[in-house]
C-alpha positions in Angstrom: 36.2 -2.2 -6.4 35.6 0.5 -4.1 35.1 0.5 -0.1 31.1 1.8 -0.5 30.6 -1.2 -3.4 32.2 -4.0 -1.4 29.7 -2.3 1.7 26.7 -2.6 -0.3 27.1 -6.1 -2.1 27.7 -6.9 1.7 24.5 -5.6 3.0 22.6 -7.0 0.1 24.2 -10.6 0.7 23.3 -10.2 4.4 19.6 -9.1 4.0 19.3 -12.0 1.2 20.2 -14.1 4.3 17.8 -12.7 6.6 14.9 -12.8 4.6 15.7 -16.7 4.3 16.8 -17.4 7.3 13.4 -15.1 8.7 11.3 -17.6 5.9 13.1 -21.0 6.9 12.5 -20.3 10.6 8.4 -19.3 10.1 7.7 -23.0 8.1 10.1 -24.6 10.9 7.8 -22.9 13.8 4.7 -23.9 11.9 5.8 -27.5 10.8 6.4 -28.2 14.7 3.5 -27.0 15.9 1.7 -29.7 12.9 3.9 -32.3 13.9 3.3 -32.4 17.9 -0.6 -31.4 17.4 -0.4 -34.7 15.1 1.4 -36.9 17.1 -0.1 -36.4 20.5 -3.6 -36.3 18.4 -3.1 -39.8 17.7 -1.7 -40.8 21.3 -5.0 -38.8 22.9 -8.4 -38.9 21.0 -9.4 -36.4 23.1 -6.9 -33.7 21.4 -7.7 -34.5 18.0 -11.3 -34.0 18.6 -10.7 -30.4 20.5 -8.8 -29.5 17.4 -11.6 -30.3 15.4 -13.8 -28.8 17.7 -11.6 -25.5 17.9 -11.4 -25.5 14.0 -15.3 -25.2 13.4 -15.7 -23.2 16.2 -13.4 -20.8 14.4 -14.9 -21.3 11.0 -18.3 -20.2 12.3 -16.5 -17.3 14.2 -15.6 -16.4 10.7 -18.8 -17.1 9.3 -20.3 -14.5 11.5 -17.9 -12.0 11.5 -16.2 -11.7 8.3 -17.6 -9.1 5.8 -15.6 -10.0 2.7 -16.7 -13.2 1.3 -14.4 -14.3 -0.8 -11.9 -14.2 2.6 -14.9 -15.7 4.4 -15.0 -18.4 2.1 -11.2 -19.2 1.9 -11.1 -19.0 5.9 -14.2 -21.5 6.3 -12.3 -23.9 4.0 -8.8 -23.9 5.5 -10.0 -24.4 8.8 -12.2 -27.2 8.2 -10.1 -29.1 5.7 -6.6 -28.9 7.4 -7.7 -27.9 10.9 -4.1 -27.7 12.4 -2.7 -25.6 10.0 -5.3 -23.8 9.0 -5.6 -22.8 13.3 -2.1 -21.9 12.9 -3.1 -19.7 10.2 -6.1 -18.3 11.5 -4.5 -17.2 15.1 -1.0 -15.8 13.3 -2.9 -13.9 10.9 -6.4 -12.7 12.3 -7.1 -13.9 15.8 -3.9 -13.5 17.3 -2.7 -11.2 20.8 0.0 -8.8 18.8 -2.7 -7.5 16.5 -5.3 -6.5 19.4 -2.1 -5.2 21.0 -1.2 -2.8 18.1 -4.6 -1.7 17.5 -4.9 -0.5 20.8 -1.8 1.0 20.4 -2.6 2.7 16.7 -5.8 4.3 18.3 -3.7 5.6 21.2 -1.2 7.3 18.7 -4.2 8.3 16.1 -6.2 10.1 19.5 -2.7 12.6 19.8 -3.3 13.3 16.0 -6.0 13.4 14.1 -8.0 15.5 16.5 -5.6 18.4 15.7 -6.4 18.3 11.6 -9.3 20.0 12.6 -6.8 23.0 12.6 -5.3 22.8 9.7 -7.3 25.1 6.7 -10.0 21.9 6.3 -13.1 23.2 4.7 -16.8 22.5 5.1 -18.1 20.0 2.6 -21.2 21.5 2.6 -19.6 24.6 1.7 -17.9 22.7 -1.8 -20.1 23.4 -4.9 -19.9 19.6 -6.1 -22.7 16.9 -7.2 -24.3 15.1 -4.0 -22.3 12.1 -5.1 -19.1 13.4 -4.3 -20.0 15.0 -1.3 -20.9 12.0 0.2 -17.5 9.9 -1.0 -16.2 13.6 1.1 -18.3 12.9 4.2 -17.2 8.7 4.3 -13.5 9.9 4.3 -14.2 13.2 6.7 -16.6 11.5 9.3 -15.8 7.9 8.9 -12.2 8.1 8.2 -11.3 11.2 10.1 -9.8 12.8 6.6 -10.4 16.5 6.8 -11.0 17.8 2.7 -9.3 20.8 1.9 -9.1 23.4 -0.8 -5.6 25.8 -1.7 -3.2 23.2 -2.7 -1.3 23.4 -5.7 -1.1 19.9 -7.6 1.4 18.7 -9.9 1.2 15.0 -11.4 4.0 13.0 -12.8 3.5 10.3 -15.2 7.1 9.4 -15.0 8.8 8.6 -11.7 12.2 10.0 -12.2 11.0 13.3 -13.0 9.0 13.3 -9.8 11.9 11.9 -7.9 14.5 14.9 -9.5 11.3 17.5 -8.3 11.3 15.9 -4.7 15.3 16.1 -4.6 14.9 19.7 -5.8 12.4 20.1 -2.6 14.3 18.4 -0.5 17.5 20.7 -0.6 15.4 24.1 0.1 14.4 22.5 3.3 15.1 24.5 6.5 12.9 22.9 9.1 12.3 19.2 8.8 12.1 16.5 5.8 10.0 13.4 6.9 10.5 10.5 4.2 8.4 7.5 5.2 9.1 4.4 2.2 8.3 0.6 2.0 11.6 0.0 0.4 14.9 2.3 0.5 17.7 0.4 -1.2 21.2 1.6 -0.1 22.5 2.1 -3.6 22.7 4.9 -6.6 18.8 6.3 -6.1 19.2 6.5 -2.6 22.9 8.3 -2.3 21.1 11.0 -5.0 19.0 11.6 -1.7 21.4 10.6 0.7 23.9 13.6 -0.2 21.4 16.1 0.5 20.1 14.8 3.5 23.5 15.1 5.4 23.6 18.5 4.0 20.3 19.6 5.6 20.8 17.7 8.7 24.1 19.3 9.2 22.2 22.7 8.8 19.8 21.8 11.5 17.1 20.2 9.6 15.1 17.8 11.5 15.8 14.8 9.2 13.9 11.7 9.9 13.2 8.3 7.4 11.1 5.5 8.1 11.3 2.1 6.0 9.4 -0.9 6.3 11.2 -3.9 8.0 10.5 -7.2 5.2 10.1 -4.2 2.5 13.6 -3.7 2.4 14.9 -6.8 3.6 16.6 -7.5 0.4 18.2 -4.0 0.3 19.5 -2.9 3.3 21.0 -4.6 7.0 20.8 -3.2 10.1 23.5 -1.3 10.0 21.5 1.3 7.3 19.9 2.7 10.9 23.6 3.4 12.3 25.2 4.9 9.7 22.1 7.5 9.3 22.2 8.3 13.4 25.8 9.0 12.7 25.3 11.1 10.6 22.6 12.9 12.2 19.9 11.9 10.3 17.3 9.8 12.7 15.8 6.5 11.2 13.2 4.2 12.4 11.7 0.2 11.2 8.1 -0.8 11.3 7.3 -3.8 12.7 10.8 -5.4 12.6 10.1 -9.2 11.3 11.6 -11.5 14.5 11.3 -15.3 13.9 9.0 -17.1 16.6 7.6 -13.8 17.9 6.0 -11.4 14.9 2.1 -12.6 14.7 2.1 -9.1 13.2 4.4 -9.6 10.2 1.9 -10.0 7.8 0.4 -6.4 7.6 3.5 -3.8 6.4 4.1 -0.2 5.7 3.2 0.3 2.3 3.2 4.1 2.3 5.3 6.4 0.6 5.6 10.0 1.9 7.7 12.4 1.5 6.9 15.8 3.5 9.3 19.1 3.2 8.6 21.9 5.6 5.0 21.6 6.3 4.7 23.3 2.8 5.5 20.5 0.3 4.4 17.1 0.0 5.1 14.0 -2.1 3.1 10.3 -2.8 2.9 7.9 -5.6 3.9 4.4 -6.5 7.4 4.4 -6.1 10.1 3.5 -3.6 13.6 5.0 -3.1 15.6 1.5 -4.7 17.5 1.2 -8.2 15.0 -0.8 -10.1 11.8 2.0 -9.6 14.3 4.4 -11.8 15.6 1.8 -14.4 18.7 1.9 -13.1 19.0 -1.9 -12.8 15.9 -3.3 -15.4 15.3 -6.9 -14.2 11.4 -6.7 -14.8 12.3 -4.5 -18.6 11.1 -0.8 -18.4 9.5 0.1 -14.9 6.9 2.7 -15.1 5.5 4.6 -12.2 4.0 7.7 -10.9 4.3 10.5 -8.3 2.1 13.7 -6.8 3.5 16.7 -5.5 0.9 18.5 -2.9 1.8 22.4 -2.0 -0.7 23.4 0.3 -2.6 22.9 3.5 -3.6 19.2 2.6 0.4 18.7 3.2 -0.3 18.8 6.7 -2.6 15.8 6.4 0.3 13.9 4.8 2.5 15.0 7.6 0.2 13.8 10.8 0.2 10.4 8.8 3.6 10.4 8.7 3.7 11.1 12.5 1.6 8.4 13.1 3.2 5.8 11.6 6.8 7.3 13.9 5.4 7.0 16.6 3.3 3.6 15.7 7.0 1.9 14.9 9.1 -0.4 17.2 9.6 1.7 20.0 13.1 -0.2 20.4 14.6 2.1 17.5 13.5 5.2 18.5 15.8 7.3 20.3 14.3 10.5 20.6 10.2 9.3 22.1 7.1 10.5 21.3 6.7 12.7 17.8 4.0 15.7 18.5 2.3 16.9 16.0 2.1 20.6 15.5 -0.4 21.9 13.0 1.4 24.9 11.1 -0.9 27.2 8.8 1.1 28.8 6.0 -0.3 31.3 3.0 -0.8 29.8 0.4 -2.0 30.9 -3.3 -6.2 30.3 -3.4 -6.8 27.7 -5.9 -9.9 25.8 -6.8 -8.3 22.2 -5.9 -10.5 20.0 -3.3 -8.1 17.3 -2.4 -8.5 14.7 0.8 -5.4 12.8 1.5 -6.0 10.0 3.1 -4.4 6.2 4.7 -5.3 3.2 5.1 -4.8 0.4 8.2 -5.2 -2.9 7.9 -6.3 -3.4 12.2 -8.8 -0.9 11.9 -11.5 -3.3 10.3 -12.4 -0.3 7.8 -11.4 -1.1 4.2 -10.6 2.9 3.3 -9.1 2.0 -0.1 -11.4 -0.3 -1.8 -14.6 1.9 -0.4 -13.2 5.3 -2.2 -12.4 2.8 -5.2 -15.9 1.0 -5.1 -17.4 5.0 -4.7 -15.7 5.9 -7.6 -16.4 3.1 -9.8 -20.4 3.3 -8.6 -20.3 7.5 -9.6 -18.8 6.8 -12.8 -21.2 7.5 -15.7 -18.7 7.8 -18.6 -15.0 6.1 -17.9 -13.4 4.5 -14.9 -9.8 3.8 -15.8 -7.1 2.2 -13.6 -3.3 1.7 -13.1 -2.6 -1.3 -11.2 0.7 -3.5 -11.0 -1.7 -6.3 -9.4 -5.2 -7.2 -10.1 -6.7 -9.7 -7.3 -10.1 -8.9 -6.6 -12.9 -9.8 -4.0 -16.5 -10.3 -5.0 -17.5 -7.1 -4.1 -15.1 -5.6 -6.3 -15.6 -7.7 -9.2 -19.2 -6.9 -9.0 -19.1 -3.0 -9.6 -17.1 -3.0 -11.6 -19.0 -5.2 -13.6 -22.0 -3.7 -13.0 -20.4 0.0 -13.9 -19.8 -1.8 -17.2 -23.2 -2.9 -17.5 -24.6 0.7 -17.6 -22.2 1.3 -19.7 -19.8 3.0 -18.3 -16.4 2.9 -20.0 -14.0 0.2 -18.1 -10.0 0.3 -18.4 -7.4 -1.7 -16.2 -3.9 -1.4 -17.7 -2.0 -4.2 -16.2 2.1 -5.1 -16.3 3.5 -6.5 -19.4 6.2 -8.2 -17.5 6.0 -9.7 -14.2 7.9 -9.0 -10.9 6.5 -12.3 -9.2 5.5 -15.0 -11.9 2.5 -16.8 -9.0 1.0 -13.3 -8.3 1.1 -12.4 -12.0 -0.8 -15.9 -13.3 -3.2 -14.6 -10.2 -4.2 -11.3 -11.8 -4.2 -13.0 -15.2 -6.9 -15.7 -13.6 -8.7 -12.3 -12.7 -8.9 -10.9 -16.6 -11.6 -13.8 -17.7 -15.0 -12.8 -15.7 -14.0 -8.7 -16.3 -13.4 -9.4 -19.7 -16.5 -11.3 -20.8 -18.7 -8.5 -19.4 -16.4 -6.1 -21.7 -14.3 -4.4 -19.1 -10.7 -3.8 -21.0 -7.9 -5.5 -20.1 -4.1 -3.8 -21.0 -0.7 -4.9 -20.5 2.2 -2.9 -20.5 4.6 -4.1 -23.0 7.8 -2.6 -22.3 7.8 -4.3 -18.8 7.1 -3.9 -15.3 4.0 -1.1 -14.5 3.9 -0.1 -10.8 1.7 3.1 -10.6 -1.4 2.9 -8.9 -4.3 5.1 -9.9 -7.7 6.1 -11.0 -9.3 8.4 -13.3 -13.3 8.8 -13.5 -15.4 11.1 -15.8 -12.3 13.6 -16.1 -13.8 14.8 -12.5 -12.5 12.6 -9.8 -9.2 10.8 -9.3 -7.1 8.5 -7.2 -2.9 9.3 -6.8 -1.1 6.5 -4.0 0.4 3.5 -3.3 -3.0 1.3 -3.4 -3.4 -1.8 -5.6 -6.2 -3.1 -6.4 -5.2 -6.3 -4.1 -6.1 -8.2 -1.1 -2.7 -6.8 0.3 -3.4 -3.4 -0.3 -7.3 -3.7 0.4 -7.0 -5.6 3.6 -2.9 -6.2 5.1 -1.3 -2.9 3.9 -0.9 0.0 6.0 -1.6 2.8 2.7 -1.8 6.5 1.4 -3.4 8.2 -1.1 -5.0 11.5 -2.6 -8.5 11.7 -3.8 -9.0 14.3 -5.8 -11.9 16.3 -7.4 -11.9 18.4 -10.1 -8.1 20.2 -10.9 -5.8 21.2 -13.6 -3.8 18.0 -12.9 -6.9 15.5 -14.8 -4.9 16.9 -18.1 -2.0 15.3 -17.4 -3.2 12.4 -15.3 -5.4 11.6 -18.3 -2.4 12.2 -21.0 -0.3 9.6 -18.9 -3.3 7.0 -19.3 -3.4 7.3 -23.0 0.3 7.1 -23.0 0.2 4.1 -21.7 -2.9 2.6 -23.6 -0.7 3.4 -26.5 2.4 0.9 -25.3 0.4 -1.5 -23.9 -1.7 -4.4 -25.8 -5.3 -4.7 -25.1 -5.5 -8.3 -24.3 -9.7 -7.8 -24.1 -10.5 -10.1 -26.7 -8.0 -12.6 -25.7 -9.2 -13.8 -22.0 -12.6 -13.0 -23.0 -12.9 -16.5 -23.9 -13.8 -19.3 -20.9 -10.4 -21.2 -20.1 -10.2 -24.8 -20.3 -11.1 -27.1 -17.2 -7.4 -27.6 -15.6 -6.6 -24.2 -16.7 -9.5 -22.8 -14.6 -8.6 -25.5 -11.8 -5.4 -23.7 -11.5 -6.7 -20.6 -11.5 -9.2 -21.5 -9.2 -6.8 -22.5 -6.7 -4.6 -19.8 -6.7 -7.5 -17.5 -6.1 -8.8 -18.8 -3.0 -4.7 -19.0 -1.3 -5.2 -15.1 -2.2 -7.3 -13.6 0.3 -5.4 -14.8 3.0 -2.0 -14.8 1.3 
């Protein structure tokens, strides 16, 4: 067994052991706090009842300032019926310091930014020769979301995520000026020293090389020492939101992006991560199947200042070279007739960016809305268009995994299939295992390429990316990867069209309202 094996099982063993060690200490934290808020409770009266009086103070709080309602609803209920936990709950995940803390920070970072996109070959909606309808799903993500849309940039679509990996690679290596790689999960193994080889290559030629992971994301793939043996070799590294025991109140919302940008030129985003298991290498969950975008253009600059913002958004502690600036570059590009706005998500901005260009999709569609989605946990406001997109009869696809990666949150979007499937939405599974992309295809017109689920997570805790996209060459093959698909998958429709029993609906029932808040 070789030196770089032994390394690797090493750091795998040791991230195992943070991630329960990180877990163990959270449930300790909160099963003290329980204890003493119960025990001196019952010694003083008096702190029972300002418990009580803190937990429905809270619940109205919610009540009134809460716009999702399923999350409303779930908040309202935890807090009343298990006041001291569900206070805990309520000030580690929603009402808590560290999150006012970073959202001042985020709109510090975004003010340096997104001002400058302005500069970057954006072009005037009004000046796009597209139905009213789109224009305005346009102005929510120019004006509301500070998106700029552009035209000029050349699209290629991959239904299959090693192909798109072996393009990015190809990329990667031309690079003369910088590679930014910004990944939930990088796993230190074969995928990863594919990339890894050429990345000391290019930083040795003076490439500004720079990757940024997400902390819990790749907990169970890499240690700490991942960060030193890049700086070593010249490639600089950074960790959002490192997960610290007793101290995150942040750990909840993560860095689900994936970005890859080359150059200013060249851009990459899809569904998967840089780890074995997203390239069947290793096949614990049977086949995995995923999807990536390549963007050559001046939308790639858009990509690029959301990279930057997520740097320089990181824990400052691992950054070793300060603020990131971000330079708008204009480069020629070939005219095309592409109109492409990449966007992101946050989940401490209070604006739900991904489900409101999903839920402006769905509510444009007139023929077909289909969907790729590893997990399906809706709110009530999703539910409902797409029902009612269904109802005027629109055609209705969600192609689903065949096998699970997490048994609880599959039986979850299984509890989902039953009110979708009554109306005569179509339900798929993909049988030859595990399906991770995430996308959308409406009325071969309009389309959705990122890291998104159709989840609370994704919806509502997930920093995320993504490229809408209107009208362009790329709908051929987006749309040949969907019936793909349809064709290995089993259309379960008919199956969870009928109403579950009573406990199996309790169960369900139960599971959906930990969800929201999950």
């Amino acid at each position: 067994m070789g030196k770089r094996t032994i390394e690797r099982k090493n750091a795998i063993r040791s991230s195992i052991g943070r991630i329960f060690f990180y877990a163990l200490a959270v449930l300790v934290q909160w099963a003290l706090i329980v204890l003493l808020v119960t025990y001196f409770g019952n010694r003083y009266p008096i702190i029972a009842a300002v418990v009580r009086g803190a937990a429905v103070f809270f619940a109205l709080y919610v009540n009134s300032r809460d716009n999702v309602s399923t999350m409303k609803m779930v908040w309202i209920i935890v807090l009343l019926v298990f006041p001291i936990f569900g206070l805990i709950l309520y000030f580690t995940f929603r009402f808590n310091r560290s999150k006012r803390l970073m959202q001042k920070k985020l709109i510090t970072v975004d003010e340096d930014i997104f001002p400058l996109l302005d500069k970057t070959g954006k072009v005037n909606r009004e000046d796009l020769d597209i139905p009213e309808l789109d224009r305005s799903n346009i102005k929510y993500l120019n004006d509301t979301c500070r998106f700029p849309t552009y035209r000029d940039t050349k699209l290629k679509y991959f239904g299959n995520q090693n192909d798109c990996y072996d393009a990015m690679l190809e990329d990667i290596a031309k690079a003369h000026d910088y590679i930014y790689m910004e990944y939930h999960a990088i796993e230190d193994r074969e995928s990863f020293a594919r990339l890894h080889e050429i990345l000391i290559d290019r930083a040795k030629a003076g490439v500004d090389v720079r990757i940024l992971y997400d902390d819990i994301g790749s907990y169970v793939f890499i240690s700490k020492s991942f960060i030193d043996m890049l700086q070593t070799e010249g490639i600089k590294c950074n960790v959002f939101n490192t997960a610290i025991p007793f101290f995150t109140a942040f750990v909840n919302n993560r860095d689900h992006r994936k970005i890859t940008v080359v150059d200013g030129k060249v851009a990459y985003t899809g569904g998967f991560n840089i780890a074995d298991e997203y390239f069947n290498i290793t096949s614990p969950y049977g086949r995995w199947k995923d999807n990536g975008i390549r963007l050559e253009g001046p939308s790639v600059m858009s990509l690029e200042a959301q990279f930057i913002e997520m740097w320089n958004f990181a824990d400052l502690r691992y950054k070793r070279d300060g603020k990131m600036e971000f330079t708008p570059r204009i480069h020629k590009f070939e005219p095309c007739d592409s109109i492409v706005t990449p966007y992101a998500d946050s989940p401490i901005d209070e604006e739900p960016v991904g489900e409101n260009v999903y839920i402006n999709i769905i509510n444009r569609s007139t023929e077909y809305c289909w969907f790729m989605t590893p997990y399906l946990v809706l709110s009530d406001e999703m539910k409902r268009v797409l029902i009612n997109a269904r109802k005027r009869g629109v055609d209705v696809r969600i192609i689903t995994p065949g096998i699970p990666d997490k048994r609880t949150i599959y039986a979850l979007t299984r509890s989902y299939y039953y009110p979708l499937c009554q109306e005569g939405i179509k339900i798929y599974e993909y049988t030859p295992g595990f399906l991770h992309s995430k996308l959308c295809l409406s009325d071969d017109h309009s389309a959705v390429v990122g890291t998104i689920n159709l989840d609370f997570r994704s919806f509502y805790h997930h920093f995320e990316n993504a490229v809408y996209i209107l009208d362009d060459d790329c709908f051929d093959d987006i749309k040949k990867d969907f019936y793909d698909t349809f064709e290995q998958s089993d259309e379960v429709t008919e199956q969870y069209a009928a109403e579950p029993n009573f406990f199996k609906g309790l169960a369900k029932s139960i599971l959906r309202l930990i969800a929201p808040i999950a």
